[in-house]
C-alpha positions in Angstrom: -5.1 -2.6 -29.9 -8.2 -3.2 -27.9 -11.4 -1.6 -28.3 -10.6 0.9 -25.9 -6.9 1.4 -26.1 -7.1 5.1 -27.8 -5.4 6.5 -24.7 -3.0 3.5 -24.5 0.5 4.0 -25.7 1.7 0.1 -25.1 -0.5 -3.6 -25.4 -1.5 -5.3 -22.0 0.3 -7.5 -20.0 -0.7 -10.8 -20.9 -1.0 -11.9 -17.5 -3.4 -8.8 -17.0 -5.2 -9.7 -20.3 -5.7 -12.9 -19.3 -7.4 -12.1 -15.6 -9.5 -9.1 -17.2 -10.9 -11.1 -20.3 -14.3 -12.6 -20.0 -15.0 -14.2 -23.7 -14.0 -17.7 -22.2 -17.6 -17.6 -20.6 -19.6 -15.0 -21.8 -19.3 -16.3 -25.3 -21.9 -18.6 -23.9 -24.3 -15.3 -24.6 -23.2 -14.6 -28.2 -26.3 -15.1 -29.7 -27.8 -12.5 -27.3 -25.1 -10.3 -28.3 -25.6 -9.8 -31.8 -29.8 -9.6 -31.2 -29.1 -6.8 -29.2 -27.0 -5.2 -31.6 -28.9 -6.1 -34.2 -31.9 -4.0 -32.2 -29.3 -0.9 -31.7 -28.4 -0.9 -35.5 -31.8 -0.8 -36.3 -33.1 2.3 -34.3 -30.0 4.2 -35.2 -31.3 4.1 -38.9 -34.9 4.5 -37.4 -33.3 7.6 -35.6 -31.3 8.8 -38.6 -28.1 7.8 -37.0 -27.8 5.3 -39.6 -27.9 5.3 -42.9 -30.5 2.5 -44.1 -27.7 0.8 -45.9 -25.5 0.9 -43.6 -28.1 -0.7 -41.4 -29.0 -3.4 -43.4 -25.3 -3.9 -44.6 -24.9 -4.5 -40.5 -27.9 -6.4 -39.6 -27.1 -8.8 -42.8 -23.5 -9.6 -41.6 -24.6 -9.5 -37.8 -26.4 -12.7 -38.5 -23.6 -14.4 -40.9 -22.0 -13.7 -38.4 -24.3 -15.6 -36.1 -24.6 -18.2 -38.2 -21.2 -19.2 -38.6 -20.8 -19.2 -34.6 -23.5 -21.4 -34.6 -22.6 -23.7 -37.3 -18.6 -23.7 -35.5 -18.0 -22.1 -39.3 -16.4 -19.2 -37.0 -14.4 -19.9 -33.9 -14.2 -17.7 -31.0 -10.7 -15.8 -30.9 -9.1 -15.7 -27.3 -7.1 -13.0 -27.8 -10.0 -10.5 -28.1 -11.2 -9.4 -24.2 -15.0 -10.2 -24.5 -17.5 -11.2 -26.6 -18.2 -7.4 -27.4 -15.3 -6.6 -28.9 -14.4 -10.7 -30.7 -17.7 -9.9 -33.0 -17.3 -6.1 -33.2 -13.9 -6.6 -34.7 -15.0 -9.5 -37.2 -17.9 -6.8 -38.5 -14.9 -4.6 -39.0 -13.3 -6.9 -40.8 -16.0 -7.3 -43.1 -17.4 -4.5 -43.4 -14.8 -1.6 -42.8 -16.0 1.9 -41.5 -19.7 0.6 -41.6 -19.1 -1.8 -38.7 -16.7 1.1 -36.7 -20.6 2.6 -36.3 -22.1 -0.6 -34.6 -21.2 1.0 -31.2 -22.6 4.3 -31.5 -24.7 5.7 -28.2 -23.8 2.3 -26.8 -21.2 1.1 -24.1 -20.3 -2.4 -23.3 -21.5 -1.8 -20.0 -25.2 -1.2 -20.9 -24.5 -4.1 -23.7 -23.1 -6.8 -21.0 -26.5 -5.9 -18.8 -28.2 -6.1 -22.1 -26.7 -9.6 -23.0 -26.8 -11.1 -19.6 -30.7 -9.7 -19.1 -31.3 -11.7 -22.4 -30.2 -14.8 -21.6 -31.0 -14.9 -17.8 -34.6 -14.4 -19.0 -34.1 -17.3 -21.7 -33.0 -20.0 -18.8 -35.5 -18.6 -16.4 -38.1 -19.5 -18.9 -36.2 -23.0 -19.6 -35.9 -23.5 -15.9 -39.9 -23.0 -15.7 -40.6 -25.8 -18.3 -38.9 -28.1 -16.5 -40.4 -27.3 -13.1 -43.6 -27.7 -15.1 -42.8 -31.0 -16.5 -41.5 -32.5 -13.1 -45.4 -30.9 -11.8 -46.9 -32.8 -14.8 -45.2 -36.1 -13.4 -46.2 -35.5 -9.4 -49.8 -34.3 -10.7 -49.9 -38.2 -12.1 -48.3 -39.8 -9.7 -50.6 -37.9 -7.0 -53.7 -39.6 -8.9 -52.3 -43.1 -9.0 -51.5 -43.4 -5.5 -54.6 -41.9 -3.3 -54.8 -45.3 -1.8 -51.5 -46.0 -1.0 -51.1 -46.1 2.8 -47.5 -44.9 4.3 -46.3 -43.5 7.6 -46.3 -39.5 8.1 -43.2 -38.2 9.9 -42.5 -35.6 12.2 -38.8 -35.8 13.6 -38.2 -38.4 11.5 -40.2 -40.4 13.8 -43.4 -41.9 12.7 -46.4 -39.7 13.6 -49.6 -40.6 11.8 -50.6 -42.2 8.6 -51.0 -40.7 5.3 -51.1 -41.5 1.7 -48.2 -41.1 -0.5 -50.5 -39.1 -2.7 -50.1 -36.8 -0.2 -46.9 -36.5 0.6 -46.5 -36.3 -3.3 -48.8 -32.9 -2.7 -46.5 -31.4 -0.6 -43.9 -31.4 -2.9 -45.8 -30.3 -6.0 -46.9 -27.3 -4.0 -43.1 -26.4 -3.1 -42.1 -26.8 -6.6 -45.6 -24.6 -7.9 -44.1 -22.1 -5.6 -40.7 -21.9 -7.3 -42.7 -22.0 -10.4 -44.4 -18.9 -9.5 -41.8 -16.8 -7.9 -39.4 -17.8 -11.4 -42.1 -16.0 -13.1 -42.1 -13.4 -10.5 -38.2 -12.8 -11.1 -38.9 -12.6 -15.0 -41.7 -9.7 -14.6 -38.6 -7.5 -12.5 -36.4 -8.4 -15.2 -37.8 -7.8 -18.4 -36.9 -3.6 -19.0 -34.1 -3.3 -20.9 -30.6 -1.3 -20.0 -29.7 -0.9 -23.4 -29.0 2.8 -24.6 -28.5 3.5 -20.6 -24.1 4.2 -22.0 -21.7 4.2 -19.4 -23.5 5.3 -16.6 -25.0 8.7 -17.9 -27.0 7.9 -20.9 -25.5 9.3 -24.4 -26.2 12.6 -26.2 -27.4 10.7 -29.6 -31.0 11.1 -29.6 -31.6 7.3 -28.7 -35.2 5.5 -28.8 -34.5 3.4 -26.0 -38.3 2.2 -25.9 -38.3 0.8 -29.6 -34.8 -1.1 -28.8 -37.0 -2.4 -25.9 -40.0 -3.9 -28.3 -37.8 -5.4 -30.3 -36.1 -7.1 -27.8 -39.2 -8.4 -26.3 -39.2 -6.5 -23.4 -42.0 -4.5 -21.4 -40.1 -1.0 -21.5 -36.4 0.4 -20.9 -35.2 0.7 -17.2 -36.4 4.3 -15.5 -32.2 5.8 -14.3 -29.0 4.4 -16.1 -26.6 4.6 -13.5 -29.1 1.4 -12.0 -29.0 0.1 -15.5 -25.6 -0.9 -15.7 -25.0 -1.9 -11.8 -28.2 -3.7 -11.5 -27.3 -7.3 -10.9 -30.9 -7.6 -8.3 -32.3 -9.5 -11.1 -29.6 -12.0 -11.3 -29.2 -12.2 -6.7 -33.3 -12.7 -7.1 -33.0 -15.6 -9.8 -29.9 -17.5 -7.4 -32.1 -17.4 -4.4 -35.2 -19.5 -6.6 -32.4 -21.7 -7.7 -31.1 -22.3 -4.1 -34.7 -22.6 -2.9 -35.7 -25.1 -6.0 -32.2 -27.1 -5.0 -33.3 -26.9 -2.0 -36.6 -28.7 -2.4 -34.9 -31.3 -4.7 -32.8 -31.9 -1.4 -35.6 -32.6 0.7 -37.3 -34.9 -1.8 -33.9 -36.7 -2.6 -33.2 -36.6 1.1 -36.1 -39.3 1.3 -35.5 -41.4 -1.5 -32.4 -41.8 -0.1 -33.9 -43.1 2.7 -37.1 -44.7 1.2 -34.6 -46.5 -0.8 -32.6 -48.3 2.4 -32.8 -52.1 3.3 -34.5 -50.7 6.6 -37.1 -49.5 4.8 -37.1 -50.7 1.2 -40.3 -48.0 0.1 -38.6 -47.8 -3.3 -36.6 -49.5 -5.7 -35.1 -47.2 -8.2 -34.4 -47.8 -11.6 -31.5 -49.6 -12.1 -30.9 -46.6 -15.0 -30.7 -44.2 -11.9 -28.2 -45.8 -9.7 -24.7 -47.4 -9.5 -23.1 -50.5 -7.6 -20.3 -50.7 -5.5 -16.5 -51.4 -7.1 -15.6 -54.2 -3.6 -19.7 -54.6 -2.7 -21.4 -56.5 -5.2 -24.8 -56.5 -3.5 -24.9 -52.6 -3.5 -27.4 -50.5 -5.8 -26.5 -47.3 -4.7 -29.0 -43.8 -5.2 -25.9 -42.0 -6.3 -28.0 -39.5 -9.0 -30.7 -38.8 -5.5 -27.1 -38.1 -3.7 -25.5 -36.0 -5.9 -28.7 -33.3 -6.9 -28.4 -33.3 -2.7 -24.6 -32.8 -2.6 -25.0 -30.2 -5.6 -26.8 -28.0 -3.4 -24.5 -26.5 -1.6 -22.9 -25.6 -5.2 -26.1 -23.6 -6.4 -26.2 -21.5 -2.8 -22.4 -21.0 -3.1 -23.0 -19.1 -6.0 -26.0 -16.5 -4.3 -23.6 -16.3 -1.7 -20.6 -15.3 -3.6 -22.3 -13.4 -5.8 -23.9 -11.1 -2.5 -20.5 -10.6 -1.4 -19.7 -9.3 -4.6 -21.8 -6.6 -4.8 -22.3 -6.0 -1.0 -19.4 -3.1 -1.2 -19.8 -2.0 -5.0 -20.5 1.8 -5.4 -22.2 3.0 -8.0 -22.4 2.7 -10.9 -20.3 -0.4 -12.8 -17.6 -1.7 -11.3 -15.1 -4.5 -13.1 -16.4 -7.0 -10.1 -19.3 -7.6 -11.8 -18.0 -9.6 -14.1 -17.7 -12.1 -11.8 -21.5 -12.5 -11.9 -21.6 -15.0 -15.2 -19.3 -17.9 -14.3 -21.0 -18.9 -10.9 -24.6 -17.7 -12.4 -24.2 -19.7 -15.6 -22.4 -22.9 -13.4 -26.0 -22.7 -11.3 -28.2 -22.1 -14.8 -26.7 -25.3 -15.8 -26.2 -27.3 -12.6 -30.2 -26.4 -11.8 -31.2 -27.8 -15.2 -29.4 -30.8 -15.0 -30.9 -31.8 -11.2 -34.4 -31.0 -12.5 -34.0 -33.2 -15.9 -32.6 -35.5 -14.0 -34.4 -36.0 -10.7 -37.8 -36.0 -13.0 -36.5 -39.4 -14.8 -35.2 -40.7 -11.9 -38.6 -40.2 -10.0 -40.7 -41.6 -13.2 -39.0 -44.8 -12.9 -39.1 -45.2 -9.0 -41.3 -47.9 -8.0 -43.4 -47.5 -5.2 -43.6 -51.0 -2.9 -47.0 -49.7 -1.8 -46.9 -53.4 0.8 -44.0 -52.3 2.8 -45.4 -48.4 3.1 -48.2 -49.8 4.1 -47.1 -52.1 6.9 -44.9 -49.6 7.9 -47.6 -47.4 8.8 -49.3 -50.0 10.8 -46.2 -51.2 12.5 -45.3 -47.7 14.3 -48.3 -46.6 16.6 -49.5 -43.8 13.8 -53.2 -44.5 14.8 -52.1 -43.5 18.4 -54.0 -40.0 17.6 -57.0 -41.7 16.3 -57.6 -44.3 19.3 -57.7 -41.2 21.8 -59.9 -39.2 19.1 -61.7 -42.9 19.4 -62.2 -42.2 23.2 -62.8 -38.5 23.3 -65.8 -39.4 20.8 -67.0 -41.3 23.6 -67.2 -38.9 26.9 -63.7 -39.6 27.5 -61.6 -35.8 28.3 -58.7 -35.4 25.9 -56.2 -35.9 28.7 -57.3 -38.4 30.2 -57.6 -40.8 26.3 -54.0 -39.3 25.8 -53.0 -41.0 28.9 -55.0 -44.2 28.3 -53.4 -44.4 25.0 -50.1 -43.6 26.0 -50.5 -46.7 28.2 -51.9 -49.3 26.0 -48.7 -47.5 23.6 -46.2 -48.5 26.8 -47.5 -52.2 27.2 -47.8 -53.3 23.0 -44.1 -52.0 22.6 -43.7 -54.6 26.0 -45.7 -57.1 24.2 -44.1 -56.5 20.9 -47.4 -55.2 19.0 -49.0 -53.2 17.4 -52.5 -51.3 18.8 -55.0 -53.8 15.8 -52.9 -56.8 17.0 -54.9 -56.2 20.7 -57.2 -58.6 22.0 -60.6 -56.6 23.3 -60.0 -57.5 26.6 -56.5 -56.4 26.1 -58.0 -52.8 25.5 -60.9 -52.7 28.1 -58.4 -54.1 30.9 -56.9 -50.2 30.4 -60.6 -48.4 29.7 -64.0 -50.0 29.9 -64.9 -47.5 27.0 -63.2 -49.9 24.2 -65.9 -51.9 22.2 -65.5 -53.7 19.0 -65.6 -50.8 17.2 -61.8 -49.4 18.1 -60.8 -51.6 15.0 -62.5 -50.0 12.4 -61.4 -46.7 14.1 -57.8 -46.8 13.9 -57.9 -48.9 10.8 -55.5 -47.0 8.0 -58.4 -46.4 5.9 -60.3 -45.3 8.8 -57.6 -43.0 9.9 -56.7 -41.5 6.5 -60.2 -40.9 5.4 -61.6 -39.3 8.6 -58.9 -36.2 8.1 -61.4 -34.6 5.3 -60.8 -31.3 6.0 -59.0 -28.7 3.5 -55.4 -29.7 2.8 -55.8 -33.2 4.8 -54.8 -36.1 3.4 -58.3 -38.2 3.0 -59.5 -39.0 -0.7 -62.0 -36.1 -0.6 -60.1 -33.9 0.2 -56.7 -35.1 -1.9 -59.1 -35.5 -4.6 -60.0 -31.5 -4.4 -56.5 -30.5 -4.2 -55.6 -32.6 -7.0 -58.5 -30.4 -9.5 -56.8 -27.3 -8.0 -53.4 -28.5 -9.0 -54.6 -30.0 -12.6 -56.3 -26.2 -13.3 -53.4 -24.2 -12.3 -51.2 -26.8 -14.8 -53.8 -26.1 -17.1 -53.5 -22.2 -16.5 -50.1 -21.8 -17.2 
């Protein structure tokens, strides 16, 4: 007989059994389970609900119980419903009446909020140290490559020239952002639901605050019906995974391409990539690939679980079960990309030659030959214009702007001297853009003692 099958007069269907049980997958929160009942037991002897003994006789068992699960001493039953009821029925078995009290003032929907709070705020903070660790590495890489000269892109064509200490920067202020709006989503979720019943709290004389301190979190949540149909916390949490997935994209979208013949930017560790089974010249960025193709697996879970609850009155609804598989397939799936795409990137080398020429090879210092003219009386127009000439006849020629003779520059403007070549050298053209955020040493070498202090902060 189940748990709840005092008004039942026959057992489940086993079909039905089988699509209402949940303990294949939320067993993965047992541990969470028993320290929240742990926490009840012991306020219902605080409370006098309990007798000490009884509590301790509970408590003691609770995590043998635990133990054993974690040892594989104890295996996991499948024909109990949930993970509720598979360890409140082995504490019955061991300790008769006692453990019939372990439910008290308690129903498994405040519990399953309870247990899926806990461990949602254990991964968050797992998911964080990992975002950390992959900021650690782009910190150091952004310090070893200020001097690396590459192409900047805007429409994938090649704008101006930058530093890949730079383009590292961008990323490691995407991923600080994640950082900060995971900790965000763990200050929302940390008030516990526990001793919330039902829907409509319980007429035992609950502390509902103490449960909270010993579970570690700030308080208990302010209206139960919310307690129980809350799943905000876990929508919030999805979206910074899509968004983090997201930026892995982006960052693996350009290995990818980095790591083509055509542009041959990186060489990845053989470690990190595969061959071909007919092409045995291929080294494929199948690891860079797959975190991108993964993507789409992480936001198909938000969306899913937003339709879920998009039609859900209140309070709890059986639906909501459906918010652990695709939640827990993201938890993991996140923690994989971000372990791996941080390994993969520590062991990418940089051919620093082929940036470099790359920049020089694709008109980037267009920008700074008209800046080289306005700084000489010449209107911003008219320098685009003369640029965009000299632009028009070294693509005709089959050159680059530094490959131009001095006559080839004043037969387009008598302004030119010998100086244009130290103007739109790379160097020139990087470190000129000192301002805030820009991408010269100065300035990358401020950003990079902002970003080593907010590391250091955390």
């Amino acid at each position: 007989m189940k748990l709840w099958g005092g008004r039942f007069t026959k057992e489940t269907n086993e079909l039905v059994h089988n699509f209402n049980a949940s303990l294949s997958f939320d067993s993965k929160f047992y541990q969470e389970d028993i320290e929240g009942s742990i926490a009840h037991v012991t306020m219902l002897a605080e409370q006098g609900i309990l007798e000490k003994e009884e509590c301790s006789l509970l408590v003691k068992e609770l995590n043998h119980i635990k133990s054993e699960l974690t040892e594989g001493k104890l295996q996991f039953d499948e024909a109990k419903e949930d993970i509720h009821s598979f360890v409140e029925s082995i504490l019955i078995e061991r300790t008769g009446n006692t453990g019939k009290k372990l439910h008290t003032g308690r129903s498994r929907n405040d519990q399953v909020a309870l247990d899926m709070k806990l461990y949602t705020r254990k991964e968050l903070i797992s998911i964080r140290e990992l975002l950390k660790d992959l900021l650690n590495l782009l910190l150091k890489l952004m310090k070893e490559h200020l001097d690396t000269y590459m192409p900047g892109f805007t429409h994938l064509q090649k704008a101006q020239p930058l530093t890949l200490s730079h383009h590292l920067g961008a990323y490691f202020e995407m991923f600080k952002r994640d950082y900060e709006r995971l900790s965000d989503a763990l200050e929302r979720l940390n008030y516990s639901p526990l001793g919330a019943g039902a829907l409509a709290g319980t007429t035992y004389p609950l502390d509902r605050e103490y449960t909270a301190s010993l579970l570690g979190f700030y308080g208990a949540t302010n209206n139960s019906m919310d307690s129980v149909s809350d799943r905000d916390y876990l929508l919030e949490s999805l979206s910074d995974f899509s968004i983090i997935m997201m930026h892995l994209s982006r960052f693996c979208e350009e290995i990818i391409i980095w790591n083509t013949n055509e542009y041959q930017f990186v060489e990845l560790d053989d470690a990190y990539s595969t061959g071909s089974s007919i092409m045995p010249q291929k080294k494929n960025p199948d690891i860079a690939e797959l975190i991108r193709g993964k993507t789409g697996r992480v936001y198909g879970s938000l969306v899913s679980l937003l339709t879920t609850m998009k039609g859900l009155p209140l309070a709890y609804n059986k639906d909501m079960q459906e918010d652990k598989e695709l939640t827990f397939d993201a938890m993991d799936t996140i923690k994989g990309c971000l372990k791996l795409f941080t390994d993969m990137l520590s062991t990418t080398a940089f051919n620093k030659e082929k940036m470099a020429a790359s920049a020089k090879g694709g008109f980037t210092n267009a920008t700074d030959a008209a800046d080289y003219l306005v700084n000489h009386g010449v209107p911003f127009r008219d320098a685009h214009g003369i640029i965009g000439q000299l632009v028009i006849y070294c693509i005709g020629k089959g050159a680059a702007l530094d490959d131009l003779s001095l006559e080839e520059f004043k037969a387009v403007s008598p302004v030119f001297e010998s100086d244009i070549y130290e103007a739109i050298s790379l160097k020139t053209c990087v470190e000129k853009r000192g301002t805030k955020g820009a991408p010269g040493t100065v300035a990358m070498l401020e950003a990079i003692k902002h970003c080593e202090a907010w590391l250091t902060n955390l």
